[in-house]
Steps between C-alpha positions, in 0.01 A plus 500: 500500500486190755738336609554144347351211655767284692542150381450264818594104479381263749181615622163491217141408504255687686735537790708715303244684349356598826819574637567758181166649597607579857785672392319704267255607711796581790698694253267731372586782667809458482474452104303811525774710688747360302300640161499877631866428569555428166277786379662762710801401361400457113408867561817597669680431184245607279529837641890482480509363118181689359480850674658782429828549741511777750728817338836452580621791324547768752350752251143355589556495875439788734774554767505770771671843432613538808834273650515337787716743757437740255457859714164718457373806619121552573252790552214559669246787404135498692233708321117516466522392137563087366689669191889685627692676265613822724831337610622908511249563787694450800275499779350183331814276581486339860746266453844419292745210521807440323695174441259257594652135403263332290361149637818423678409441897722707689371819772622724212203359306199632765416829554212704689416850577193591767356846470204737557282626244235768540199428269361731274122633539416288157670206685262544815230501314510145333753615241750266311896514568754264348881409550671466153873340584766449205780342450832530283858406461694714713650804375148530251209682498152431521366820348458458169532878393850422619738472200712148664154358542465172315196305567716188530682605823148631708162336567210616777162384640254707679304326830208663657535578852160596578225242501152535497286273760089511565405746773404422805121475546263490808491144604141322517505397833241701711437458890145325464392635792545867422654582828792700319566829628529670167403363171838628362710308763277142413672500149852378514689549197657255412769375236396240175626282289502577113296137485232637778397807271108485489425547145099603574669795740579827394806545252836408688710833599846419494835677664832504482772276668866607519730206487751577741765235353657501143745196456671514168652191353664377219453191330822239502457394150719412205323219327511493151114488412414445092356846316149288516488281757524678839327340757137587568569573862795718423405703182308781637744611723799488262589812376607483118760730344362524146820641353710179604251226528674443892306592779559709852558386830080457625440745799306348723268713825495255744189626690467099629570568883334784489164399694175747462501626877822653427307736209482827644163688466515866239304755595478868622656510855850285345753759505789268431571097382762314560681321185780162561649473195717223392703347215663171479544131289212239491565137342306380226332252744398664755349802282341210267366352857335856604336517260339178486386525856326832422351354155351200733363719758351701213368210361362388850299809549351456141329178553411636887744246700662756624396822677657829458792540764538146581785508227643793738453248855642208292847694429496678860568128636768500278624835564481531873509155604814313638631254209569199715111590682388515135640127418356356789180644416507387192580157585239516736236571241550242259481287837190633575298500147640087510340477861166633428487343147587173678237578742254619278518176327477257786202702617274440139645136626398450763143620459468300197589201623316558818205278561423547898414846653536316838787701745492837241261827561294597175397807687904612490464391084208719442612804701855492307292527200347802569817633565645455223211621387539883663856512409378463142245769519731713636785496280200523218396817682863692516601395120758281563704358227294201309785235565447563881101475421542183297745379776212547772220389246660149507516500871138577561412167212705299703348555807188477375568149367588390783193591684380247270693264563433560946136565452217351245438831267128433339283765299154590660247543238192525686461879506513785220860555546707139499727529807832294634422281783764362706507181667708311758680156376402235711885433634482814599146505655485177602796558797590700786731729225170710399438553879821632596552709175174684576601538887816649394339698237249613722777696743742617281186695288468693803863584539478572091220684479610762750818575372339568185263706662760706654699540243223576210448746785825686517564469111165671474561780751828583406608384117356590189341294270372581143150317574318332693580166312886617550446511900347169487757299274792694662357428860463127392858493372644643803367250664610210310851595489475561889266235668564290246664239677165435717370274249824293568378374849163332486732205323757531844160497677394184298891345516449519883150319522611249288784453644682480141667654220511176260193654302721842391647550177880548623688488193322830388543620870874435507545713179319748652667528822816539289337789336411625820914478612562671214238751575716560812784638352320716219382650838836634585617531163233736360332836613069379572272599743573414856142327498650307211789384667314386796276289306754283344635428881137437553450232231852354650326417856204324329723266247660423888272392634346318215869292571460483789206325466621234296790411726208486847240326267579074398435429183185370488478164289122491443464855372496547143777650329488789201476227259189337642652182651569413894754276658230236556444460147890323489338287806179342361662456187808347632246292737277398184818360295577271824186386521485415137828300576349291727225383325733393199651299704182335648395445162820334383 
């Protein structure tokens, strides 16, 4: 329904009519916004008035058997077997705790045990073993031979503590040149990921991991949930008493610090394992947050934007890292994805608004296009995950179009095969810039060149590669990362000839400098190679003296800008509007 039109006095005619129309048109969306208000609402009450109310009768809700404060006793049997019933046997029972105060936070609450335990030959040999823990009002059983047993008053859950990984296999790296002493000692062994399994190899072996932590919790929760609507994220792990209708405290294994180098290898020479056991509260929040986190990283590693094991880095900076260090980084990062987003988009900018090549090297454009270009092949040659290969994809378009937009790109159709040809602009030609890009080009190739020499060198004497193709993008990588920073100075070389830095895109160098500060402090923050760390120092000294630059070099009125105008434009024009002037006067 719309809203009545107002009745206006003074003001008719087409005037009015147009000024109606205005208004119209200015409050559409408004009008529109206002209409899924109204919807929304309509609903709202709809769903009060015409749906059947939630049970209020406490005969359809399901309430926990348990009482807050209420005291328990628990049980722990470990066996080779996911079914327990020999509660006589013993030797079976590692661990027993009486009066444990049910979801009320006090020391009284937590309790853990450590202990040995020597595995059995079935164990070393990739067999199964299980803990089955219980729990029951004090003072009752959980044996249900027992006469006082009453399945109200006891619940259990059995957890696996062995898991089974992939075996290690003989990694593909060979030394190309066969110089190994040994063919045996050329093939490192070497640990993979579930996600790096080769299905066109040989069947995957798998062995046994013990997991040397067990953390028992129980669930603080007494919401009332309806007999049918439990929520999805909650029902599988609610445990039902089908006598009552009420369910049991959930009994949660928290296995979510526990990181996969802290699995300990099963087999024949393990003569004992050690076993952390403990018991204690969890809120409903944080055991609804665990799992989650794990769900996501599952669902991650599905679609293949995550790795295995990078879930297992991701909570080690949690885990090990100082909490205020762990803000700042934080902080830090958003900083720096707004930096390089910021910078990213003054770049496509600039080079699209661009019209003179005059004062910028097209060698340097060119040369970071190829790159980008390695980088790509090389995380396409390692498997890397495909949000890191789409993320690198874009970056080797990009530069690409923008050796369009330094050079003239033309097709050459006069052979078999049509062929790219690549041509100079004239503002780029047609000045001294072309001449002292190539000079500096011409030097710093030398310096390039035998670096990469050397190094290609060493990699190939010393590391092993899985082909020949693997030495030659892994080489070429190297010595991006490292000497990457050469194809920064033919434009200091060209800065210094001209005598100018009005030609550079400094918006998109500012943000990047700022990346580079941040850079800084990731270098002290976070374990990398010392190589690593010295090349973000190294990128510091050339953004310095790309400043200092500008602060030795006037600006230069006559040059032309990033937007393809020059001080002197503002001149002639200002000149031709006097001169105009002048003559209007004459004439008058």
């Amino acid at each position: 329904m719309t809203p009545p039109a107002s009745g206006g006095g003074g003001t008719g005619g087409d005037g009015g009519g147009r000024t109606q129309r205005q208004q119209q048109e200015q409050g559409g969306i408004g009008q529109t916004i206002v209409g899924f208000i109204r919807i929304a609402v309509f609903w709202y009450f709809a769903s009060k008035f015409f749906t059947s109310k939630k049970p209020s009768d406490p005969s359809l809700l399901m309430s926990n058997i348990f009482q807050k404060g209420e005291s328990l006793d628990m049980w722990l049997y470990l066996s080779e077997h996911d079914k327990f019933n020999d509660f006589s046997n013993e030797s079976a029972l590692f661990w027993h705790e009486t009066n444990i105060p049910y979801a009320v936070w006090v020391p009284e609450s937590t309790r853990s045990l450590s202990l040995k335990y020597y595995p059995a030959e079935a164990l070393k040999h990739n067999g199964s073993f299980y803990a089955h823990v219980f729990f029951a009002r004090s003072g009752f059983p959980v044996d249900p031979n027992d006469p006082e047993y009453h399945p109200v008053n006891a619940y259990g859950k059995t957890h696996p503590i062995v898991t089974y990984l992939p075996k290690s296999k003989a990694d593909k790296r060979r030394s190309l040149l066969g110089n190994s002493e040994g063919s045996e000692q050329d093939i490192v062994s070497q640990m993979i990921d579930d996600g790096q399994i080769d299905s066109k190899d040989d069947p995957v072996e798998w062995v046994s991991y013990w997991k040397p932590n067990v953390t028992i919790n129980l669930v603080d929760d007494f919401t009332r949930y309806p007999l049918n609507g439990v929520p999805p994220n909650i029902a599988p792990y609610l445990n039902v008493e089908p006598t009552t209708g009420n369910y049991f405290p959930s009994i949660f294994f928290n296995e979510f610090w526990l990181l996969r180098d802290k699995l300990i290898p099963i087999n024949e020479t393990v003569t004992e394992l050690p076993l952390n056991l403990e018991v204690g509260p969890i809120s409903m929040t944080k055991w609804q947050l665990f799992q989650q986190i794990d769900q996501s990283f599952q669902i991650h590693r599905t679609y293949g934007s995550m790795l295995e094991g990078e879930g297992d880095e991701l909570k080690r900076v949690f885990l090990e890292g100082n909490p205020y260090l762990l803000g700042i980084t934080m902080i830090v990062s958003l900083l720096h994805s707004v930096f390089d987003f910021l910078a990213f988009k003054n770049d496509i900018q600039f080079w699209n608004k661009n019209k003179s090549m005059e004062g910028l090297s097209a060698k340097s454009v060119v040369v970071n296009f190829i790159c980008q270009l390695i980088v790509f092949l090389y995380l396409l040659d390692n498997d890397t995950s495909w949000m890191i290969l789409a993320s690198s994809g874009i970056g080797v378009c990009i530069e690409f179009w923008k050796i369009g937009k330094a050079m003239h790109i033309e097709i050459d159709r006069s052979g078999r095969i049509p062929m790219l040809r690549f041509r100079d602009r004239e503002s780029y030609a047609g000045n001294k810039t072309k001449e002292y890009d190539d000079l500096a080009m011409k030097y710093l190739s030398y310096v390039l060149f035998f670096l990469v020499a050397c190094f290609s060198v060493y990699s190939l004497m010393y590391e092993r590669h899985k082909s020949w193709y693997s030495w030659i993008l892994s080489s070429l990588t190297s010595c991006v990362y490292m000497f990457g920073f050469i194809m920064m100075l033919p434009q200091l070389f060209i800065n210094y000839k001209l005598k100018s830095v009005a030609h550079l895109p400094w918006r998109q160098m500012t943000y990047k400098f700022l990346n580079t500060i941040i850079d800084d402090l990731f270098a002290f923050v976070i374990k990398m190679p010392t190589l690593h760390r010295l090349s973000v120092f190294r990128d510091d000294l050339i953004f310095l003296i790309y400043l200092y630059q500008r602060w030795i070099y006037p600006v230069d009125k006559t040059r032309v800008n990033e937007f393809g105008f020059g001080g002197e434009d503002d001149k002639v024009t200002g000149a031709e509007v006097s001169a105009e002037k002048e003559e209007e006067k004459k004439t008058k």
